[in-house]
C-alpha positions as CSV (number, residue, x, y, z in Angstrom):
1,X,-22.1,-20.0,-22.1
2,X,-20.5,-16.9,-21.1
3,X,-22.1,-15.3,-18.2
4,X,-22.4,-11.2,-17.8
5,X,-19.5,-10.5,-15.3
6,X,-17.3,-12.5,-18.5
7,X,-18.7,-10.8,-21.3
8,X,-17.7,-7.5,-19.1
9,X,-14.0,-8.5,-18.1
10,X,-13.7,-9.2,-22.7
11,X,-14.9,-6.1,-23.4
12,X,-12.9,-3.0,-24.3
13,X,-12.7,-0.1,-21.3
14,X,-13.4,3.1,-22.6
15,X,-12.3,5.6,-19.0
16,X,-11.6,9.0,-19.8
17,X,-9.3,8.8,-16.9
18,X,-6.5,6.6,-18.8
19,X,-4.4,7.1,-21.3
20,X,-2.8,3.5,-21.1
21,X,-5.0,0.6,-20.6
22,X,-4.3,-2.5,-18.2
23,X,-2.7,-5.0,-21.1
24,X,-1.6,-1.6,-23.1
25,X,2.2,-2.4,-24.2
26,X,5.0,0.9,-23.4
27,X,8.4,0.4,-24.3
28,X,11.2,-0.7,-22.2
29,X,12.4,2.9,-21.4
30,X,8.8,4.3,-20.5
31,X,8.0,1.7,-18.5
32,X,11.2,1.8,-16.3
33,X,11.0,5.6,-16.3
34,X,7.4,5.3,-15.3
35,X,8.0,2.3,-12.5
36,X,10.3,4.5,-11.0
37,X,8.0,6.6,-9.9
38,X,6.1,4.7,-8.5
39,X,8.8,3.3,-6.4
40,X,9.9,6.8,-5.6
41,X,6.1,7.6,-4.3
42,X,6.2,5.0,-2.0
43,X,7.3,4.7,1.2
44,X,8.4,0.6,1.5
45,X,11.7,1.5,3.6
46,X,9.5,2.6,6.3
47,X,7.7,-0.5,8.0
48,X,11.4,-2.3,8.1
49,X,12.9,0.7,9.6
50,X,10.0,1.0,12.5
51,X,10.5,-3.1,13.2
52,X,14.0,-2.6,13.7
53,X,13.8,0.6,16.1
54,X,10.9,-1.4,17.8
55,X,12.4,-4.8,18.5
56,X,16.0,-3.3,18.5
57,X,17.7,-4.5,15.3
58,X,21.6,-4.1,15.4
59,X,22.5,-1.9,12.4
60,X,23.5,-4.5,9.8
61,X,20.7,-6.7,11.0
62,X,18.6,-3.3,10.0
63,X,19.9,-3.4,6.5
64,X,19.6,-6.5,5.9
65,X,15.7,-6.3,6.8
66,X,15.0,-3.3,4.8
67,X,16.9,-5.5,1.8
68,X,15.0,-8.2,2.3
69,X,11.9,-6.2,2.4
70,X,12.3,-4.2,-1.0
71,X,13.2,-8.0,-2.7
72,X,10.0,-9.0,-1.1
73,X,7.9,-6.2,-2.5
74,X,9.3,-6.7,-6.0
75,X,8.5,-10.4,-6.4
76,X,5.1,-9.9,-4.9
77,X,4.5,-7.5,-7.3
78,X,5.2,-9.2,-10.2
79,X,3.2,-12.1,-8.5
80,X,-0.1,-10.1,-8.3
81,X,0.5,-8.3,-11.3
82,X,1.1,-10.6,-14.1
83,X,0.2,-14.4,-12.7
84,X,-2.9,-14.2,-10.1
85,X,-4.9,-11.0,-10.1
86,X,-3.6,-9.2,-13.0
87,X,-4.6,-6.0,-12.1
88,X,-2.2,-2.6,-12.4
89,X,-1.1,-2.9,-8.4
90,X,2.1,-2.7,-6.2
91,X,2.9,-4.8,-3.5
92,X,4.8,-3.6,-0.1
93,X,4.6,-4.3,3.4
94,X,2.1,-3.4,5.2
95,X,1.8,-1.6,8.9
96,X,-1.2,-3.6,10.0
97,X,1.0,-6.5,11.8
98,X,3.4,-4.5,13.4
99,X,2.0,-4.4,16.8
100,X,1.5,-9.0,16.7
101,X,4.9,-8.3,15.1
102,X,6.5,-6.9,17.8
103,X,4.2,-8.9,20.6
104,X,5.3,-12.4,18.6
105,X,9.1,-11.8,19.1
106,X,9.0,-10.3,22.7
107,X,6.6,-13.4,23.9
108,X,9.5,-15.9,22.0
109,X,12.4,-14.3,24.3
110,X,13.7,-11.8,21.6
111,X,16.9,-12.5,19.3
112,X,17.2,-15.1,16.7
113,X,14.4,-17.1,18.3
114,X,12.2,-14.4,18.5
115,X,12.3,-13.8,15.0
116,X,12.5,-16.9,14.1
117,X,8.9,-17.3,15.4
118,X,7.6,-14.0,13.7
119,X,8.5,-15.5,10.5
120,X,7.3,-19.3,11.6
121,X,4.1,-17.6,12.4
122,X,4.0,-15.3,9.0
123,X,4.4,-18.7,6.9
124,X,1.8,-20.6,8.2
125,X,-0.6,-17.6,7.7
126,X,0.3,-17.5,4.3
127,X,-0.6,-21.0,3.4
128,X,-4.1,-20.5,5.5
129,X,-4.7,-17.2,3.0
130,X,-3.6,-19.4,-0.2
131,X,-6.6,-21.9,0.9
132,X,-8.8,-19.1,1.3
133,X,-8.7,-17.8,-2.4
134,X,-8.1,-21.5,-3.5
135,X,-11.4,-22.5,-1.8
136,X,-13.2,-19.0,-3.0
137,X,-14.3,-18.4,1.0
138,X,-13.3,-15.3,0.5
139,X,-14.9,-14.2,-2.1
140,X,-18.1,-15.1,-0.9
141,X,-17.3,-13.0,2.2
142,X,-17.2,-10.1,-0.4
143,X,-20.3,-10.6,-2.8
144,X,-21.9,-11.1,0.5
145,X,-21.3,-8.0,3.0
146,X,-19.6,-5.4,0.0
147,X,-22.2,-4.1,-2.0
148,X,-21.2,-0.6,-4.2
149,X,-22.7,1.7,-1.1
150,X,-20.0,-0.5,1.3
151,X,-17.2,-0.6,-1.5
152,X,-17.2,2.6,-2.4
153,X,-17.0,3.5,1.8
154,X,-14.1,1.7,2.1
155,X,-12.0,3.7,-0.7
156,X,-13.5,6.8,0.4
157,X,-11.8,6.1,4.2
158,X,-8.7,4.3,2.5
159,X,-7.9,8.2,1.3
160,X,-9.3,9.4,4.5
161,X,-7.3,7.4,7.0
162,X,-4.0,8.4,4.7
163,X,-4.7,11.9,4.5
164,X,-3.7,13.0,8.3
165,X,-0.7,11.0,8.5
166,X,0.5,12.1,5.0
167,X,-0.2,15.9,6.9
168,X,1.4,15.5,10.5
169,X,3.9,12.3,10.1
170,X,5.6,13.4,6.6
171,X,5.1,17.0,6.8
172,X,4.5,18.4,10.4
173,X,6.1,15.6,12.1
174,X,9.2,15.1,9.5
175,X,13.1,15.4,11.2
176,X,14.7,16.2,7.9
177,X,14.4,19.9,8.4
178,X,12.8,23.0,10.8
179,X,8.8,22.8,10.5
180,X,8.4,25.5,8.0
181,X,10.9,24.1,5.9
182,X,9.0,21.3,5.7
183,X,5.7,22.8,4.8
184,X,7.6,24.9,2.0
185,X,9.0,21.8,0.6
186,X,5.8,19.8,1.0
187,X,3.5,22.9,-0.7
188,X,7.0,23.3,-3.6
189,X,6.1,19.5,-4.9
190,X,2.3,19.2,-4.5
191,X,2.4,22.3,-6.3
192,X,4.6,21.1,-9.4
193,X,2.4,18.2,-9.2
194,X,-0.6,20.2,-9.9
195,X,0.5,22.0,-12.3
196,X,2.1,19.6,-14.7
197,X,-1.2,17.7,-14.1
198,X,-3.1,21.0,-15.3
199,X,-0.6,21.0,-18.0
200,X,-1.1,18.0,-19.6
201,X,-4.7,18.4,-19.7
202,X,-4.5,21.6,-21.6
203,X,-2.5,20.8,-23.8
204,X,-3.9,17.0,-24.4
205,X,-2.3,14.3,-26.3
206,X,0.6,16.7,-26.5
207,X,1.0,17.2,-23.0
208,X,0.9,13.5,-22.1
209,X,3.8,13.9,-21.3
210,X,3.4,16.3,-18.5
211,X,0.7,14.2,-16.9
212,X,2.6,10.9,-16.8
213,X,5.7,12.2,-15.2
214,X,4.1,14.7,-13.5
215,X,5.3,12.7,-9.7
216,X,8.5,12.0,-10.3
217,X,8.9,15.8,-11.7
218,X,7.0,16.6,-8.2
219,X,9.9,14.7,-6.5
220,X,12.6,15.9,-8.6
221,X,12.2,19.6,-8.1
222,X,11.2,18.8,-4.5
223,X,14.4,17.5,-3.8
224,X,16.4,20.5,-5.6
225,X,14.6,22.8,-3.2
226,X,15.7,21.0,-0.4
227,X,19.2,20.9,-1.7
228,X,19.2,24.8,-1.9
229,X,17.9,24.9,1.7
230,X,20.6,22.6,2.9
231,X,18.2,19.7,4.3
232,X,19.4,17.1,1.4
233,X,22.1,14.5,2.6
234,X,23.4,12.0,0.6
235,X,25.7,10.8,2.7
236,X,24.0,7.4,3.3
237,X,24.3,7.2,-0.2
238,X,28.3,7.4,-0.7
239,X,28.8,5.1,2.4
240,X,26.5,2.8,0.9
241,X,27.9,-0.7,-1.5
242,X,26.4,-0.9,-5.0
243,X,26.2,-4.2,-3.9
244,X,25.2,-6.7,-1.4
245,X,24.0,-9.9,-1.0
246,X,20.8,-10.6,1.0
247,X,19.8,-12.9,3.9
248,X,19.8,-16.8,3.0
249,X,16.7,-19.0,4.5
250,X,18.2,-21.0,6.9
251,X,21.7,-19.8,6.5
252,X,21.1,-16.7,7.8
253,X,17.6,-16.8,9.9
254,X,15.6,-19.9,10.5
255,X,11.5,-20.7,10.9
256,X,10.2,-21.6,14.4
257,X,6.5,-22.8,15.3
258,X,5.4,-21.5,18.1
259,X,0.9,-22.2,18.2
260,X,-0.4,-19.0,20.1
261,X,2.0,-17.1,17.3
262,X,0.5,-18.8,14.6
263,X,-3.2,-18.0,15.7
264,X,-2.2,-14.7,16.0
265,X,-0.7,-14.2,12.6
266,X,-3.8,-15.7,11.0
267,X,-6.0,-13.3,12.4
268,X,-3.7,-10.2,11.6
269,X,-3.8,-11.9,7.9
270,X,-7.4,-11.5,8.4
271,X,-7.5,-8.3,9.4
272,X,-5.1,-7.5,6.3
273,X,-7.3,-9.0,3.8
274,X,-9.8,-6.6,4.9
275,X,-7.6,-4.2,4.6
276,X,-6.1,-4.9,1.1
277,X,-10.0,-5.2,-0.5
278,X,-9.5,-1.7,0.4
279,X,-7.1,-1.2,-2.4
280,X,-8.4,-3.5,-4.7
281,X,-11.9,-2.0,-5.2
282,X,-9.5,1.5,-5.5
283,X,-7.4,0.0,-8.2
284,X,-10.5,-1.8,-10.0
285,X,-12.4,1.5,-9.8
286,X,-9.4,3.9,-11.3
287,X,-9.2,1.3,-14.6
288,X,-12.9,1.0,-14.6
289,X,-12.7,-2.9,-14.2
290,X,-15.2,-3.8,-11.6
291,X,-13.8,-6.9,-9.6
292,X,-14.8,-10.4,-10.9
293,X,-15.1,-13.1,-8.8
294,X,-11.8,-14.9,-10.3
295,X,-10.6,-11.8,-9.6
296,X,-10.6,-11.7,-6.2
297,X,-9.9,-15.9,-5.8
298,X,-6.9,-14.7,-7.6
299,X,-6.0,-11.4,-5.7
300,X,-6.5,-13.8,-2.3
301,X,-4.5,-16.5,-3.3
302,X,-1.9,-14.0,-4.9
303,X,-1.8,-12.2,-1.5
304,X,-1.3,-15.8,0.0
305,X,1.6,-16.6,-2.3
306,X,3.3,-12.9,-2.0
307,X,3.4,-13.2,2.1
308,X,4.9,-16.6,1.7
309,X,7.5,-15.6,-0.8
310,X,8.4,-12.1,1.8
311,X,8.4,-14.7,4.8
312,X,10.5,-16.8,3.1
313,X,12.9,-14.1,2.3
314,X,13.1,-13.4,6.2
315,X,10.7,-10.6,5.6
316,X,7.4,-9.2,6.9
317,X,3.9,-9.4,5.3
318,X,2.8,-7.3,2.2
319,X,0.1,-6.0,0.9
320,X,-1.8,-3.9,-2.4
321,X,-0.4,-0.1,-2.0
322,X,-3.2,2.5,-2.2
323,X,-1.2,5.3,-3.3
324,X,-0.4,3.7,-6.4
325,X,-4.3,3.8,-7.4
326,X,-3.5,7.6,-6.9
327,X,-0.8,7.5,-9.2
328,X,-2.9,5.9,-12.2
329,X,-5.3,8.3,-11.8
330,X,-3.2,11.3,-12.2
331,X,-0.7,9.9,-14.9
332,X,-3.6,7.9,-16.5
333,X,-1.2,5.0,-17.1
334,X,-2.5,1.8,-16.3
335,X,0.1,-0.3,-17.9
336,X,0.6,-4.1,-16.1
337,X,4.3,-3.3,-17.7
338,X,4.6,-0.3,-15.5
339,X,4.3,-2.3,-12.5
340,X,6.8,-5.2,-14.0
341,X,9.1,-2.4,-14.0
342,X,8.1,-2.1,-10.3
343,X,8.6,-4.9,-8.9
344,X,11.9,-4.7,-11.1
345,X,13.3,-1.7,-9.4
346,X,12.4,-2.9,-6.0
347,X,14.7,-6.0,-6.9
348,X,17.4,-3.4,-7.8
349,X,17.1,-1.5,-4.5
350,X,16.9,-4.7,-2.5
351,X,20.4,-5.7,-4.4
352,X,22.0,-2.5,-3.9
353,X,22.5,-0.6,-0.7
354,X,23.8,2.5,-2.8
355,X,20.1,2.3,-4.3
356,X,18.1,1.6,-1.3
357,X,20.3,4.7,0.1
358,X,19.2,6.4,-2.4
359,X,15.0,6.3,-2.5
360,X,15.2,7.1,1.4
361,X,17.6,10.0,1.5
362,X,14.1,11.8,-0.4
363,X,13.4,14.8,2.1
364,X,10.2,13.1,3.8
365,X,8.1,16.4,3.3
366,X,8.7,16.1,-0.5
367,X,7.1,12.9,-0.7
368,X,4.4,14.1,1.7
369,X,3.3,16.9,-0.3
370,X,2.5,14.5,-3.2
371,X,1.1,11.8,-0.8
372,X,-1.2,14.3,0.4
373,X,-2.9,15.3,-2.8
374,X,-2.8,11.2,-4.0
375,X,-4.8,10.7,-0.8
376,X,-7.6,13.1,-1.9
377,X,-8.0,11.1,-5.2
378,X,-8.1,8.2,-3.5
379,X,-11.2,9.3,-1.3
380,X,-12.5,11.2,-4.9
381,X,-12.5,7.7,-6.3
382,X,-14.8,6.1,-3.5
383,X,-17.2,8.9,-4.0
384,X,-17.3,8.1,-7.9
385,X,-18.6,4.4,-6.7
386,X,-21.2,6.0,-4.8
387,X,-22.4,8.3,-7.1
388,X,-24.8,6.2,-8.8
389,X,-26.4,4.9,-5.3
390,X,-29.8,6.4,-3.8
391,X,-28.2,8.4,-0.6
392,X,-30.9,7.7,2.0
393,X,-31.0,8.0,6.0
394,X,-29.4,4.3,6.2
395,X,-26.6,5.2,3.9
396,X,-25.5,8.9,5.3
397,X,-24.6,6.7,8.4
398,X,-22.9,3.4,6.5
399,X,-20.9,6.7,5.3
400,X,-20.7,9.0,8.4
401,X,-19.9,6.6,11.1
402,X,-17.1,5.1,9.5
403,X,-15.5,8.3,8.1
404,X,-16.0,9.5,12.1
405,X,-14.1,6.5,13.2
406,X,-11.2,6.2,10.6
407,X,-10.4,10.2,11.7
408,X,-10.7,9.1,15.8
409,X,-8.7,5.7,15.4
410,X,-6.4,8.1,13.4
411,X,-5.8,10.5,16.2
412,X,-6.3,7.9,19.2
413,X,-3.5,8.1,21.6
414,X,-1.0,6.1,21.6
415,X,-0.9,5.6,25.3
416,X,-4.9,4.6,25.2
417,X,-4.1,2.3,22.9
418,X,-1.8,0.3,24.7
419,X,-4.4,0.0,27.5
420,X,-6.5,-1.6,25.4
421,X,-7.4,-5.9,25.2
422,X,-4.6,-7.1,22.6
423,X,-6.9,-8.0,20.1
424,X,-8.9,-4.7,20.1
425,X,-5.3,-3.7,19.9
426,X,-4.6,-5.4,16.5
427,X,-8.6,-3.7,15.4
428,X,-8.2,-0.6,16.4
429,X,-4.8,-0.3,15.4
430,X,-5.7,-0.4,11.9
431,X,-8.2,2.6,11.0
432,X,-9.3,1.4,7.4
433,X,-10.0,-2.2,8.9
434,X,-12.3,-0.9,11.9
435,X,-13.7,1.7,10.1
436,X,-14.6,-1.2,6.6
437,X,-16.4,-3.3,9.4
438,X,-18.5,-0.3,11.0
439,X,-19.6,0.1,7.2
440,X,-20.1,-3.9,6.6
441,X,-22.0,-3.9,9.8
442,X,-24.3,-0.9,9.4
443,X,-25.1,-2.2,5.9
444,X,-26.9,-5.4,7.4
445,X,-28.0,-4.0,10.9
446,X,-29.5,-0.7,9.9
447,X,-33.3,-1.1,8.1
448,X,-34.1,-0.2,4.5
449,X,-36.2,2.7,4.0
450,X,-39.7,1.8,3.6
């Protein structure tokens, strides 16, 4: 006997939003045009690049990181895409561990070992995340303490906790050019994103078109106004090989146990769990799929499986990408074949230096003024989840208080920070994970109305 949530996840979606469905085919060409910009609207070089200026990464040790990483974004991808949760998302690595990252591998003495324990630690909180979905622990965590009021919360402050980095890190804060250079070339591509949005609405199934490469257009003609102001070098690009091998397990890095690393790690794969059901509830609520319970069991255990493969691959954890929830909404092409193509290219990029070299030498304001306006949809898709919810005393603040302490974790001082226990740290340090418990919490402290 089928139950409701099955007959649901059979039937046919009907969201104005998409053009494409989920398990829609698109030819080859579409979906590798398409895939790419994705790839382009994401910013996977970055984590590897901070690890390396943080622990101190030689420069081919640097590389070979960021190679390893784009491989390790690719095949998780394709993991969580087509063979556990099946649902339209990218996979790259995620900030949240960073700071365990960085503690793990100065507390092992630094160099080979050091690493060597980071990636130790990273594979045995893989397999602990694998048993959570395999055992459905998870999931009950969710049906539990995520109702639609919580849910839609947490996209609302995914967007939110985006929106001010997008605004002072990519635009305000980028080194590619002077500051008002920046915000010229930041306003030049959320503007061409806009417009060829507006465009193919007007002009409908015509202007499809428009609409579905309306990012990589955004990119395109961002980065010939850069050119024109001088700020575009490609001169990573020409030194860079078309080809190069990456790092070999065991060959080329090893796996150490160390236990207080390996507590650490799980909790950080805690905390990015938390994080991630951020994105999924995004993703599920752009295709108009609500989240099944196999779902999530799967998205868990895929998450599990993607964090082993990127540790394997002497790489650092992944996780669901939010800004690709942005993209589907503003191409309205929800193709599973798009993100094939994804975790395709990544594979590419990780393979070829000249590539790699390639997707970072984008002017960092161009992709900010694009990230900036796919943050807002993000938060507009957590207010569509609430819509349908009575708005009462107790859920202004399940709402308020968290938005309040995404934008204060946000714009916390570093140095405040660092004063801080370690593992409030690790909390803090992520915005959308303090900020999804604050909702969680006020949902079962704060009374009904009577």
């Amino acid at each position: 006997m089928k139950t409701e949530a099955d007959k649901h996840e059979q039937a046919p979606m009907n969201s104005p939003q998409l053009t494409v469905l989920p398990d829609e085919k698109l030819s080859f060409g579409k979906s590798t045009i398409l895939g790419l910009q994705h790839v382009l609207a994401m910013d996977v070089y970055v984590v590897p690049f901070l690890i390396a200026m943080l622990i101190g990464l030689q420069s081919n040790q640097s590389s070979a990181l960021i190679q390893s990483t784009f491989i390790a974004a690719g095949l998780a991808t394709i993991v969580q895409t087509y063979f556990c949760m099946k649902l339209p998302m990218a996979q790259g690595p995620s900030y949240v561990p960073l700071g365990a990252i960085v503690a793990i591998y100065t507390a092992s003495g630094g160099g080979d070992l050091g690493w060597s324990s980071v990636l130790g630690a990273s594979l045995i909180g893989a397999i602990f995340v694998i048993i959570l979905g395999y055992t459905g622990i998870f999931n009950k965590i969710v049906k539990t303490f995520i109702p639609p009021i919580v849910g839609g919360t947490i996209i609302f402050i995914v967007g939110l906790s985006l929106l001010p980095v997008a605004i002072r890190d990519n635009i305000y804060g980028a080194t590619d050019a002077t500051i008002n250079q920046n915000v010229v070339l930041a306003l030049i591509s959320g503007a061409v994103l806009v417009i060829f949005v507006i465009l193919g609405s007007l002009f409908g199934r015509k202007g499809a078109i428009f609409r579905t490469t309306s990012v990589m257009l955004a990119l395109i003609v961002g980065c010939i106004s850069a050119e024109s102001m001088g700020v575009l070098d490609f001169t990573a690009v020409a030194n860079a090989n078309w080809f190069s091998m990456p790092r070999i397990p065991f060959k080329d890095f090893g796996f150490s146990f160390d236990f207080s690393a390996m507590i650490t790690m799980i909790i950080i794969y805690l905390v990015l769990l938390a994080e991630t059901t951020g994105t999924w509830f995004a993703i599920s609520n752009v295709i108009d799929k609500p989240l099944t319970e196999k779902n999530i069991n799967q998205g868990v255990i895929g998450e599990g499986i993607s964090c082993l493969i990127a540790s394997v691959l002497g790489s650092t954890p992944v996780t669901g990408y939010s800004t690709n929830a942005g993209i589907i909404s503003i191409t309205g092409i929800a193709s599973r074949r798009v993100f094939l193509a994804v975790g395709g290219w990544f594979v590419l990029f990780g393979c070829s230096g000249k590539l790699a070299a390639l997707i970072s030498s984008i002017p960092t304001a161009v992709i900010g003024g694009v990230f900036c306006i796919v943050c807002g949809i993000i938060s507009i898709n957590g207010i569509q989840v609430m819509k349908n919810e009575r708005i009462g005393e107790k859920q202004m603040y399940i709402i308020a208080i968290p938005m309040i302490l995404t934008l204060a974790l946000v714009l916390i001082p570093k140095d405040f920070l660092y004063t801080l226990p370690t593992f409030v740290q690790y909390l803090f340090g992520s915005p959308i994970l303090a900020a999804s418990l604050a909702a969680i919490v006020l949902n079962k402290v704060l009374p009904n109305a009577k």
